[in-house]
C-alpha positions in Angstrom: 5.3 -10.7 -23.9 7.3 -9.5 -21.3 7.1 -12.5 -18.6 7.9 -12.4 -14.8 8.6 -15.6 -13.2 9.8 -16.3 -9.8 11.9 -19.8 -8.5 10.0 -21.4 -5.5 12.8 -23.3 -4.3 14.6 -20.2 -3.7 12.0 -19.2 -1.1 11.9 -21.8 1.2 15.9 -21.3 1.6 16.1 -17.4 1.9 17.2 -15.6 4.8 17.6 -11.8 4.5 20.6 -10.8 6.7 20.7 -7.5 6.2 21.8 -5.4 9.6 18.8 -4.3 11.5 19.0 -0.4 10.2 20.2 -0.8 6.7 18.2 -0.4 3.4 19.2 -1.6 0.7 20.0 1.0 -2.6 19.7 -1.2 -5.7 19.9 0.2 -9.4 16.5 -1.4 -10.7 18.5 -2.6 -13.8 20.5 -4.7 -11.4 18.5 -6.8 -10.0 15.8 -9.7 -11.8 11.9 -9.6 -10.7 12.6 -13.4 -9.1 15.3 -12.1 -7.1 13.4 -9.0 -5.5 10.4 -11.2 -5.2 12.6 -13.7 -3.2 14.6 -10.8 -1.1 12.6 -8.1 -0.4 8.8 -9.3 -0.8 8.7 -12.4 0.4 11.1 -11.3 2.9 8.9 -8.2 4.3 11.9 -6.0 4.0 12.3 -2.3 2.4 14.1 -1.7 -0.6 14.9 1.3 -2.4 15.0 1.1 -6.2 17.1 3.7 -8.2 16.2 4.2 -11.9 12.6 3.4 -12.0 11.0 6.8 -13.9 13.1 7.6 -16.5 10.9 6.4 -19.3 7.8 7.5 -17.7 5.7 10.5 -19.6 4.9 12.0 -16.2 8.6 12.5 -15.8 9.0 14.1 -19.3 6.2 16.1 -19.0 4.9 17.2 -15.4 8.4 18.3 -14.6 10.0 21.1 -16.3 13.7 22.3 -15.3 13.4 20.3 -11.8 10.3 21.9 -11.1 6.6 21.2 -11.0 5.4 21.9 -14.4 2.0 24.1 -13.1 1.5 25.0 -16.5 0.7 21.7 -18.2 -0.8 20.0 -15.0 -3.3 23.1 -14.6 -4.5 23.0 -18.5 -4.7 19.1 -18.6 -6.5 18.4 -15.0 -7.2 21.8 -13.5 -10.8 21.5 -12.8 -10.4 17.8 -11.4 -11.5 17.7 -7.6 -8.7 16.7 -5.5 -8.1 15.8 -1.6 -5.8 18.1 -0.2 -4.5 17.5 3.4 -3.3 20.6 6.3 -0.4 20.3 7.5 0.0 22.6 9.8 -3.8 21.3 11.7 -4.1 18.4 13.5 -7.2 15.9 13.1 -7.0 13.2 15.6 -3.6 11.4 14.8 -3.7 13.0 11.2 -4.1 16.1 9.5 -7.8 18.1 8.8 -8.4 17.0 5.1 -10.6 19.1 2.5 -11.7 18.9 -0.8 -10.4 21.1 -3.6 -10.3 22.1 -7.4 -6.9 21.1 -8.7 -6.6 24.8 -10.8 -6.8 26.1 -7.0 -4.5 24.2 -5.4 -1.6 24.5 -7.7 -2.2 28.3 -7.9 -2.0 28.1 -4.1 1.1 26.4 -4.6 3.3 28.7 -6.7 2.1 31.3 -4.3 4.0 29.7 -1.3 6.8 29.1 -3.4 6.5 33.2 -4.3 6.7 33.6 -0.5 9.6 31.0 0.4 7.9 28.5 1.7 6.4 30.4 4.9 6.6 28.3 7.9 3.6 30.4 9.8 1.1 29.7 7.1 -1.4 26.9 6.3 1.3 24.0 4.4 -1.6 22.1 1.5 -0.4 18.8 0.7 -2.3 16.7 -2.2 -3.1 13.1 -1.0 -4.5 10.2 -2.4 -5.9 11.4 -6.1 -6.7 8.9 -7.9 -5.3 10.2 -11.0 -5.8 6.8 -13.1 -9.2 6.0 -12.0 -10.2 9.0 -12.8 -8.0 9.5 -15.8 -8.2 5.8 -17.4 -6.9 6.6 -20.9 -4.2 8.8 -19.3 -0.9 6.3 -19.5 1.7 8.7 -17.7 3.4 5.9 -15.9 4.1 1.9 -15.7 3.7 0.2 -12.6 7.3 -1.2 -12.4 7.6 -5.2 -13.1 8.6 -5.3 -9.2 5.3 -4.6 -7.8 3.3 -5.8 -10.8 1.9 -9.0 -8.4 -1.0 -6.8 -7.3 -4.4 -8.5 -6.1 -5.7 -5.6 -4.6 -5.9 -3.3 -7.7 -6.3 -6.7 -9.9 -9.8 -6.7 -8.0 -10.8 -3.6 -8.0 -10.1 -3.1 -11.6 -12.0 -5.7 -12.8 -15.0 -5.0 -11.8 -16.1 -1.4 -13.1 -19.1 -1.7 -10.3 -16.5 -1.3 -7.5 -15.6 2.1 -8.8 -12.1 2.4 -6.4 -8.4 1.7 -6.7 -5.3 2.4 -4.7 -3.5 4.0 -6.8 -2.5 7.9 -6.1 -1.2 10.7 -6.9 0.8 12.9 -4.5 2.0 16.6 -4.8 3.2 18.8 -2.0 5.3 21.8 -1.5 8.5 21.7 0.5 7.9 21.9 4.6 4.7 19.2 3.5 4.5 15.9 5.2 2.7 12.8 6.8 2.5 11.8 9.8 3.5 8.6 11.6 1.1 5.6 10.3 1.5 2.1 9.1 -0.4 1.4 5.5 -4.1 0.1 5.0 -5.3 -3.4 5.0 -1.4 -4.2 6.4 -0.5 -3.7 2.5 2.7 -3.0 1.0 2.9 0.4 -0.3 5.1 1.6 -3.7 6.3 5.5 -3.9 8.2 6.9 -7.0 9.3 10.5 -6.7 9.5 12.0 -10.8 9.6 15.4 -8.7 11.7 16.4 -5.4 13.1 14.7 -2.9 11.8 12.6 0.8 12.7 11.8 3.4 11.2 8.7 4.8 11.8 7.1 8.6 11.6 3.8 9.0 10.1 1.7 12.3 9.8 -2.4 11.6 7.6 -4.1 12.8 7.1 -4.2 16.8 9.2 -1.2 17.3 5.7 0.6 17.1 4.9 -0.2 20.7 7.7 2.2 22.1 5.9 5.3 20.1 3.1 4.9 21.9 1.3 7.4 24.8 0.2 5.7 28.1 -2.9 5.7 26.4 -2.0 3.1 23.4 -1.9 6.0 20.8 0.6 6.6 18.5 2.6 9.5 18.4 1.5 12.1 15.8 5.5 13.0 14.9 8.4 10.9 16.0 10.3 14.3 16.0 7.9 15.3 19.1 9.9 16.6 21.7 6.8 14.7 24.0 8.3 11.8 22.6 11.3 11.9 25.1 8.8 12.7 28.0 8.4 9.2 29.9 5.4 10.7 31.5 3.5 11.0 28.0 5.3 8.0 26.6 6.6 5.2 29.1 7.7 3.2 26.7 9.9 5.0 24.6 13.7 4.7 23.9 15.9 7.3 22.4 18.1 4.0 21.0 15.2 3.3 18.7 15.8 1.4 15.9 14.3 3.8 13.4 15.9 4.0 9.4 15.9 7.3 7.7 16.4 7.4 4.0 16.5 9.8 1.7 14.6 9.6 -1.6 15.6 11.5 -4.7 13.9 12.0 -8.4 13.2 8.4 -10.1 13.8 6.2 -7.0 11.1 4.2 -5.8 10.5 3.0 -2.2 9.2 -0.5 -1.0 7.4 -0.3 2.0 6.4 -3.4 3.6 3.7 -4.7 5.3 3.5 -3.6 9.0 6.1 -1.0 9.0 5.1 2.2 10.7 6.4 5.3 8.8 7.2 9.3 8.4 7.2 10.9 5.4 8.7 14.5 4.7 8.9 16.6 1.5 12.3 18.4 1.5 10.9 19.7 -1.8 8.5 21.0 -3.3 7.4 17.3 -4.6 5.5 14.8 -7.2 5.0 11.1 -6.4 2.8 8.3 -7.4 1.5 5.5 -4.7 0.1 2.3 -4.7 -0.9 0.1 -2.1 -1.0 -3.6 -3.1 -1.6 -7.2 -1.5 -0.6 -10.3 -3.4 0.5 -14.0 -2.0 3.4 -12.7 0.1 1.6 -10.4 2.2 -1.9 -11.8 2.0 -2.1 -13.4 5.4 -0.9 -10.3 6.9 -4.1 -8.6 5.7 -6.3 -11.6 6.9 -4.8 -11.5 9.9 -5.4 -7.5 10.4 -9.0 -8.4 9.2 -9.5 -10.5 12.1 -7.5 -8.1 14.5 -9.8 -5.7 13.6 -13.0 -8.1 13.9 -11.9 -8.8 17.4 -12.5 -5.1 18.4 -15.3 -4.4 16.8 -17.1 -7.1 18.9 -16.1 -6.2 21.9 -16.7 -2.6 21.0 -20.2 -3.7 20.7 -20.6 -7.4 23.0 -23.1 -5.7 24.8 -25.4 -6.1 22.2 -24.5 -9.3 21.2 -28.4 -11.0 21.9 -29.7 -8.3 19.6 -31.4 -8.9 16.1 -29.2 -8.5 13.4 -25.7 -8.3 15.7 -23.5 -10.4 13.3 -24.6 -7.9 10.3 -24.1 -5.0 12.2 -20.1 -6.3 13.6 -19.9 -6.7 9.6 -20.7 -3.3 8.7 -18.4 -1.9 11.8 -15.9 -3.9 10.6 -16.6 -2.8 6.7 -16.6 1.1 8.4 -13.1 0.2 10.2 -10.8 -2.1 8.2 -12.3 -1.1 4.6 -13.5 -4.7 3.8 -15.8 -6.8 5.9 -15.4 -10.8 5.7 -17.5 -11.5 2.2 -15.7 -8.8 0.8 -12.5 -10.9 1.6 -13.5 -14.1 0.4 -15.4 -12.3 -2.7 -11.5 -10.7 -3.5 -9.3 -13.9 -3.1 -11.9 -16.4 -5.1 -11.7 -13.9 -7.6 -7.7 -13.7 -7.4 -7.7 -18.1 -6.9 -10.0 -18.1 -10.1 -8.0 -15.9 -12.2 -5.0 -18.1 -11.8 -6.8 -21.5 -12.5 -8.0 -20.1 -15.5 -4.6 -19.9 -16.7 -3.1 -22.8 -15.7 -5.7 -25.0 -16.7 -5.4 -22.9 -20.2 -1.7 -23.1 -20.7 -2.0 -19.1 -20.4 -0.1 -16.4 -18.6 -1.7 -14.2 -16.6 -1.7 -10.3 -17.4 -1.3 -8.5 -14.2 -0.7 -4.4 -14.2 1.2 -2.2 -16.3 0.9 -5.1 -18.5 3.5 -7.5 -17.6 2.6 -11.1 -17.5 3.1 -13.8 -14.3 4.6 -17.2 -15.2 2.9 -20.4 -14.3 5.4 -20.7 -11.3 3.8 -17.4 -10.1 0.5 -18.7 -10.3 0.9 -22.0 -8.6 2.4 -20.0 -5.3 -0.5 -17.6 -5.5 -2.8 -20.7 -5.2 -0.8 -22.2 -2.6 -0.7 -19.2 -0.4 -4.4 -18.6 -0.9 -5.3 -22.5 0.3 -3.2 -21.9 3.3 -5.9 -18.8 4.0 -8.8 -20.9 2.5 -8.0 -23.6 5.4 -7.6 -20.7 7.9 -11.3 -19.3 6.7 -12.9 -22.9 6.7 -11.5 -23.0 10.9 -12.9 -19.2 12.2 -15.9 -19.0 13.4 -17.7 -16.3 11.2 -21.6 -16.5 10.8 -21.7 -15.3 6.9 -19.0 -18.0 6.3 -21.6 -20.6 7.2 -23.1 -20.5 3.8 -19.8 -20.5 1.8 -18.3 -23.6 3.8 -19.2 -26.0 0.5 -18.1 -23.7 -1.5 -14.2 -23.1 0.1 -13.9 -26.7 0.5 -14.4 -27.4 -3.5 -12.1 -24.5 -4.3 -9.8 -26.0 -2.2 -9.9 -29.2 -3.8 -10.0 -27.7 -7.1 -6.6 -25.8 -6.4 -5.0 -29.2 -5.3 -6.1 -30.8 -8.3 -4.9 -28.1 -10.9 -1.6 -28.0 -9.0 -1.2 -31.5 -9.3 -2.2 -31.9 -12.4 -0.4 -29.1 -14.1 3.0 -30.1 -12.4 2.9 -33.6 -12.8 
């Protein structure tokens, strides 16, 4: 049993100090799972992870001599249906998305390779596959022990009804990129290149406000020469404090909540993506939940002495955010329960890539989902009204447990 614990008291004490536009570059056989958990999760701060993908049959095997290895990934998933992105045309603030057979795209691939990469043609990038849904039995990779803690896919993965994960698969020839964006549900996000190389720039959070029109939209490309016009963008300062980083086969990038983001492939490239919640960043979700609530009903307050308003704010807000507010509370019982389970069993909880969380790990999941329990009980959301009995006991239930199992 390979176990991942964390220390609480170190927590409560740590203070990242790292300078403003420095990422940290740590060999992942250097560091422990407590003390990433401590310095880079609960801290919100990037990391990038060197050594990750070595052991990893995707590594071995999709990759031959440094290269894409079109051969093997056309005979084993060639007539899989895959989501494949334009570069070079604009959709809104991202790019006009299609769908295509897997076989096609990589043929189209090795053609613009043939050609050198032409700048003047259509640039195909491969988004968001969800190779292991769709491929359960196919164990290419291990999520690494780091970002093991994962409610989101816990969930999702539990219930074969939801039929949906967030974990991806991304492939894209050199010139291919993504635009400026922060990650869904304010989740962290986990990249591991086995092919090529990235590079990624960096905005914390706040610094987004600067990149935005006089509109409130985010620039498209931070390398937009509009970008330095003041009438377009009144807000913006060449002394930004962007971080670029450059990220090379078997490293792994930690993205943290609320950081906006640019992502080019300086090769033709391979990666594999998660997003993720767990107890660090799980208030960060809740609170872009309710960010997001808050514009839905004012998008529609004109409406509000209509039939059936509250359901319909909860299916805008489904349509926006990805989740509506039973969706939330159905995911983090479901995480709370999990956990109590264990503890009350004397058990450790199997997470993904089959590592297992200590009980140290469980008790500050339960704390940090109380702290949103309380937050839940105190907004004033109509389908809540029906569960308030219900939060309360779970509430009490996770105080007890706690108490009992430490004392």
């Amino acid at each position: 049993m390979e176990l991942l614990e964390i220390d609480l008291s170190s927590l409560s004490n740590q203070r990242y100090t790292s300078p403003l536009q420095q990422i940290s570059i740590v060999n992942a056989a250097d560091i422990s799972y407590k003390e990433f958990f401590a310095k880079y999760l609960f801290q919100n701060w990037p990391c990038l992870l060197k050594n990750i993908s070595q052991d990893w049959t995707c590594q071995k095997e999709w990759v031959k001599d440094g290269k894409p290895n079109f051969d093997l990934l056309s005979r084993r998933y060639g007539r899989a249906e895959v989501p494949v992105s334009n570069c070079k045309e604009r959709y809104f603030n991202a790019q006009s998305k299609r769908t295509m057979i897997l076989e096609k795209f990589l043929d189209y691939w090795q053609d613009y390779i043939g050609k050198e990469h032409p700048v003047e043609s259509d640039c195909f990038y491969m988004k968001d596959w969800h190779f292991s849904n769709e491929n359960p039995l196919e164990n290419v990779y291990r999520v690494p022990s780091f970002f093991s803690s994962d409610w989101i896919n816990e969930y999702l993965l539990k219930d074969p009804n939801l039929d949906d994960d967030y974990r991806f698969v991304y492939m894209g020839p050199k010139g291919s990129w993504t635009p400026l964006h922060v990650d869904v549900f304010s989740s962290y996000s986990w990249s591991v290149n086995i092919c090529g190389t990235k590079k990624w720039v960096f905005f914390p959070p706040g610094e987004e406000e600067m990149l935005k029109d006089k509109f409130g939209k985010l620039v498209y490309d931070v390398e937009s020469e509009d970008l330095i016009d003041s009438s377009k963008f009144p807000h913006y300062s060449p002394t930004d404090n962007r971080i670029v980083l450059i990220q090379e086969v078997g490293d792994a990038i930690f993205v943290p909540s609320g950081w906006h983001h640019q992502v080019w492939n300086l090769d033709d490239t391979i990666s594999f993506n998660h997003n993720w919640i767990n107890g660090c960043n799980i208030n960060k979700m809740w609170d872009s939940l309710s960010e997001c609530f808050k514009s839905v009903t004012q998008e529609i307050s004109d409406c509000i002495l209509m039939d059936g308003w509250d359901a319909q704010c909860q299916l805008l807000l489904k349509s926006c955010f990805g989740m509506n507010h039973m969706d939330f509370y159905t995911f983090v019982t479901m995480i709370a329960h999990s956990r109590l389970d264990c503890l009350i069993k004397g058990e450790m909880l199997k997470v993904n890539g089959g590592w297992y969380l200590g009980p140290n790990h469980c008790y500050f999941d339960l704390n940090r989902i109380n702290s949103l329990l309380t937050s839940m009980l105190n907004t004033d959301v109509s389908c809540y009204k029906d569960h308030i009995d219900e939060m309360k006991l779970l509430v009490s239930k996770i105080d007890e447990v706690i108490h009992c199992t430490i004392t």
